[in-house]
N, CA, C and O atoms as a GROMACS GRO file, in nm:
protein
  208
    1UNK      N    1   2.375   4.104  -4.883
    1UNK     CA    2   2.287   4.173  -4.790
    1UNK      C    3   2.190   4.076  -4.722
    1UNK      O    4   2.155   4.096  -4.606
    2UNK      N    5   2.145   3.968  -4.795
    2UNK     CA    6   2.057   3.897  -4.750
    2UNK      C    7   2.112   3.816  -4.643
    2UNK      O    8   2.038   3.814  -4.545
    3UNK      N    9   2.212   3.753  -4.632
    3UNK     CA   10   2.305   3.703  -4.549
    3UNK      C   11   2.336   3.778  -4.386
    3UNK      O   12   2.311   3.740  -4.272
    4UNK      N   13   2.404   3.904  -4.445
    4UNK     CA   14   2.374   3.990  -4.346
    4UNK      C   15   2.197   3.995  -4.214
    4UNK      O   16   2.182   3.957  -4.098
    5UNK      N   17   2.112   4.053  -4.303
    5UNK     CA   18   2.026   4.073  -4.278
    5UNK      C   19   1.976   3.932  -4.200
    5UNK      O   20   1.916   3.960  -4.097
    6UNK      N   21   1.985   3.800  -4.224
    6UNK     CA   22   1.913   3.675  -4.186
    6UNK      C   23   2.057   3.643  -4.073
    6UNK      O   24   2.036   3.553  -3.991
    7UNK      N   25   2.198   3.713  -4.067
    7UNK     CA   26   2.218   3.696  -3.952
    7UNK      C   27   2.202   3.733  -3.836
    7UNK      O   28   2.207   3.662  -3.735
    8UNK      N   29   2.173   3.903  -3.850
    8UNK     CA   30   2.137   3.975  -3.776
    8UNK      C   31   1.946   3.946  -3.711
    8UNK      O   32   1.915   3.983  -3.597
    9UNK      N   33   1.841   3.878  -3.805
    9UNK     CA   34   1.759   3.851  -3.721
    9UNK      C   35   1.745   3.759  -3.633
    9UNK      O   36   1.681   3.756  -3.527
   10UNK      N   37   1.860   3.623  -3.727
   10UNK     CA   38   1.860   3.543  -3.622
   10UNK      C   39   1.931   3.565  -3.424
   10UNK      O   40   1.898   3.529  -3.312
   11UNK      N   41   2.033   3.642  -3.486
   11UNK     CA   42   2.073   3.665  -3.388
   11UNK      C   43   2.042   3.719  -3.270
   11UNK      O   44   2.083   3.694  -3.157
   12UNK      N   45   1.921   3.843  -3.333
   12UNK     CA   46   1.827   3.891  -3.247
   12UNK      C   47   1.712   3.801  -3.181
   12UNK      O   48   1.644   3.843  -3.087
   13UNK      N   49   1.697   3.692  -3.227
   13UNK     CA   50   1.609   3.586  -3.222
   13UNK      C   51   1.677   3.494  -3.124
   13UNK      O   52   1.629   3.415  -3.043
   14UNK      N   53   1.768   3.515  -3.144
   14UNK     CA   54   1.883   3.412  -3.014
   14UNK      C   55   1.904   3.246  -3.057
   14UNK      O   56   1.952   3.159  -2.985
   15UNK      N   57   1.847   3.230  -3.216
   15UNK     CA   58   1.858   3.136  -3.265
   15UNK      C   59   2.045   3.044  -3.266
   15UNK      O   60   2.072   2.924  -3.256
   16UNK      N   61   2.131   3.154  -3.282
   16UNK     CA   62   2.255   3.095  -3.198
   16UNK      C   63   2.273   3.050  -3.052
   16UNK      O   64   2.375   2.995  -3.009
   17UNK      N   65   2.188   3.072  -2.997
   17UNK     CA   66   2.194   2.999  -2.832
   17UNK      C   67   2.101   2.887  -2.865
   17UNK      O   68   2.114   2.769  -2.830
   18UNK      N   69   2.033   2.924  -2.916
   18UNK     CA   70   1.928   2.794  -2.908
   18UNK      C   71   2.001   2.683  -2.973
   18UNK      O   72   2.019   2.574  -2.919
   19UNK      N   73   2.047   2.719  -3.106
   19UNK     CA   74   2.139   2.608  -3.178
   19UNK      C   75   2.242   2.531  -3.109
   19UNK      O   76   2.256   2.409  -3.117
   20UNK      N   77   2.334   2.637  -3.023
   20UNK     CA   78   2.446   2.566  -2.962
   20UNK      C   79   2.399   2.475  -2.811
   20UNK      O   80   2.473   2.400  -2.748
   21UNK      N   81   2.269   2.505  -2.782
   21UNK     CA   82   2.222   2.470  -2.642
   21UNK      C   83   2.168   2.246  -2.692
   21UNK      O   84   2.164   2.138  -2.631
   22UNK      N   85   2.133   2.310  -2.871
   22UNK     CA   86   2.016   2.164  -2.820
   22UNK      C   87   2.127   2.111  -2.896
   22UNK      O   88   2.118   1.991  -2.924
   23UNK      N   89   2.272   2.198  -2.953
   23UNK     CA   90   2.393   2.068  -3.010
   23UNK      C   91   2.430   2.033  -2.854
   23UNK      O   92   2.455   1.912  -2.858
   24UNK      N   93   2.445   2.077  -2.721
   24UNK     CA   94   2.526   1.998  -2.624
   24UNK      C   95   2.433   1.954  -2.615
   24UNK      O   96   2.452   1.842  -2.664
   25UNK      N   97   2.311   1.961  -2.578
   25UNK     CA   98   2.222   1.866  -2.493
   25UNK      C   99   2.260   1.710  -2.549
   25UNK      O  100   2.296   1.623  -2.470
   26UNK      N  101   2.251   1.694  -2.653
   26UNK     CA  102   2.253   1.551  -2.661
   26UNK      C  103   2.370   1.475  -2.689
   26UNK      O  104   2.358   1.366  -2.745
   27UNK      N  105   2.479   1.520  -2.657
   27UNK     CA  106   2.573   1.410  -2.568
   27UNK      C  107   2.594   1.467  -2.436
   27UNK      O  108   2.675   1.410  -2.363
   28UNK      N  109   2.541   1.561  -2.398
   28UNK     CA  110   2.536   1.597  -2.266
   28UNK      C  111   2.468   1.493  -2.157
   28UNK      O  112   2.495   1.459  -2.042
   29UNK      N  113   2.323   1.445  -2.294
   29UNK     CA  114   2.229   1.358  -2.207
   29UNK      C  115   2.305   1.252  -2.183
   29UNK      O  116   2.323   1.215  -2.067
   30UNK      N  117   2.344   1.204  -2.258
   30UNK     CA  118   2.481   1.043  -2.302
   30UNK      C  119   2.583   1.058  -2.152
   30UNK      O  120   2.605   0.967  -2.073
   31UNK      N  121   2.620   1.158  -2.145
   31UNK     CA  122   2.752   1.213  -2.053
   31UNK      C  123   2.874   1.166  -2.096
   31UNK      O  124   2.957   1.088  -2.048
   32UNK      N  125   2.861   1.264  -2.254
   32UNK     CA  126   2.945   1.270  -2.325
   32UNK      C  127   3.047   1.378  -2.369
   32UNK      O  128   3.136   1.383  -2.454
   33UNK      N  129   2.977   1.496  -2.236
   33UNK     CA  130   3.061   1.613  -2.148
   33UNK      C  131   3.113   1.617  -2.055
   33UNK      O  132   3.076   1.590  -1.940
   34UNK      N  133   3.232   1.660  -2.105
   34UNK     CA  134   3.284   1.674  -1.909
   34UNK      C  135   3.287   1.840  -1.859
   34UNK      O  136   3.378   1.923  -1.852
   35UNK      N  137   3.157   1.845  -1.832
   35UNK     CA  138   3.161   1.998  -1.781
   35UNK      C  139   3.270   2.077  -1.747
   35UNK      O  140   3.275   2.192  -1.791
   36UNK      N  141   3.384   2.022  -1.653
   36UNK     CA  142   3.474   2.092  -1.554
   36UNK      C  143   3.578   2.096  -1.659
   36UNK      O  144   3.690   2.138  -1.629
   37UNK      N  145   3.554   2.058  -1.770
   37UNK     CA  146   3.682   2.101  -1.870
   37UNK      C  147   3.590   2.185  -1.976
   37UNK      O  148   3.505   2.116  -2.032
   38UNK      N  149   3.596   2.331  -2.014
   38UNK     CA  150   3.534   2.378  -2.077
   38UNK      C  151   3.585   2.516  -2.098
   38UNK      O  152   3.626   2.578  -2.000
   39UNK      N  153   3.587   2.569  -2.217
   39UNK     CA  154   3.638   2.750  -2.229
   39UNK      C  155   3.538   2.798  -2.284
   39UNK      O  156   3.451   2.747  -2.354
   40UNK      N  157   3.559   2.920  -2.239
   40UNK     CA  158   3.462   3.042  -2.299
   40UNK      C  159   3.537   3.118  -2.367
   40UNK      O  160   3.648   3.131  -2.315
   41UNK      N  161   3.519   3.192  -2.496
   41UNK     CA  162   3.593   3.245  -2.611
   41UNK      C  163   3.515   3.370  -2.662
   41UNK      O  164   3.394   3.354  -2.645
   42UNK      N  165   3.550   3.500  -2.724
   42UNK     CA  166   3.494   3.606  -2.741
   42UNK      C  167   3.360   3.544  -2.865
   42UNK      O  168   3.245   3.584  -2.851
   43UNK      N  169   3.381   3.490  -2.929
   43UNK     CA  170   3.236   3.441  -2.997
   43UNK      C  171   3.130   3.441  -2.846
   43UNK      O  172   3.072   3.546  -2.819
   44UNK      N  173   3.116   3.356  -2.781
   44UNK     CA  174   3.009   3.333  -2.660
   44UNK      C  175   3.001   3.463  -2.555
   44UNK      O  176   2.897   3.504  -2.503
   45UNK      N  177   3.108   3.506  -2.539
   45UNK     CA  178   3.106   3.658  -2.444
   45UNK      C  179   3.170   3.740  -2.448
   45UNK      O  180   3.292   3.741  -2.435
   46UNK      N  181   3.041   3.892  -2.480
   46UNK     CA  182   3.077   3.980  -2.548
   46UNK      C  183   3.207   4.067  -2.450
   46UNK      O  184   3.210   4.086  -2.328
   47UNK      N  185   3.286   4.100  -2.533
   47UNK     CA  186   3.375   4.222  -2.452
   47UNK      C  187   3.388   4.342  -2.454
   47UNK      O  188   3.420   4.419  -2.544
   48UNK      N  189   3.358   4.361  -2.336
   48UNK     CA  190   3.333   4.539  -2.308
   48UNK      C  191   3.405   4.603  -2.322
   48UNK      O  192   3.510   4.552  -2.282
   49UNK      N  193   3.426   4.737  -2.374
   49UNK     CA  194   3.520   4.801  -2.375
   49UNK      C  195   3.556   4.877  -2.203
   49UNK      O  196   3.468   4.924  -2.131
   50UNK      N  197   3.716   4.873  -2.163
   50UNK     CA  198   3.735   4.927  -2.041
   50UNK      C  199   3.695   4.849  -1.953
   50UNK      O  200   3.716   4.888  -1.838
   51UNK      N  201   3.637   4.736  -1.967
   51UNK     CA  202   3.578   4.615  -1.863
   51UNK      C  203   3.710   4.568  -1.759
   51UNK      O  204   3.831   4.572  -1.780
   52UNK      N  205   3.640   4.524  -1.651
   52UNK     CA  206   3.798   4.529  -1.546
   52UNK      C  207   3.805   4.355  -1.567
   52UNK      O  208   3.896   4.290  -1.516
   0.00000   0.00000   0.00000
């Protein structure tokens, strides 16, 4: 439960964006990304139901 519970505040907290934002930043700063190659996956965006 505790697990649960400390994912769900973080999550509400947006502590997963924040985490994944300041892991690119720093080889981002390096330019150690290549932006124009990149996927988005149902973890990062949510799917709607009936969405076109």
């Amino acid at each position: 439960m505790t697990a649960f519970r400390r994912f769900t505040e973080w999550t509400k907290a947006r502590v997963w964006a924040k985490l994944h934002r300041l892991v690119l930043d720093e080889p981002g700063s390096r330019g150690g990304l290549d932006w124009s190659r990149c996927a988005i996956d149902s973890v990062s965006v949510r799917a709607l139901k009936g969405g076109s």
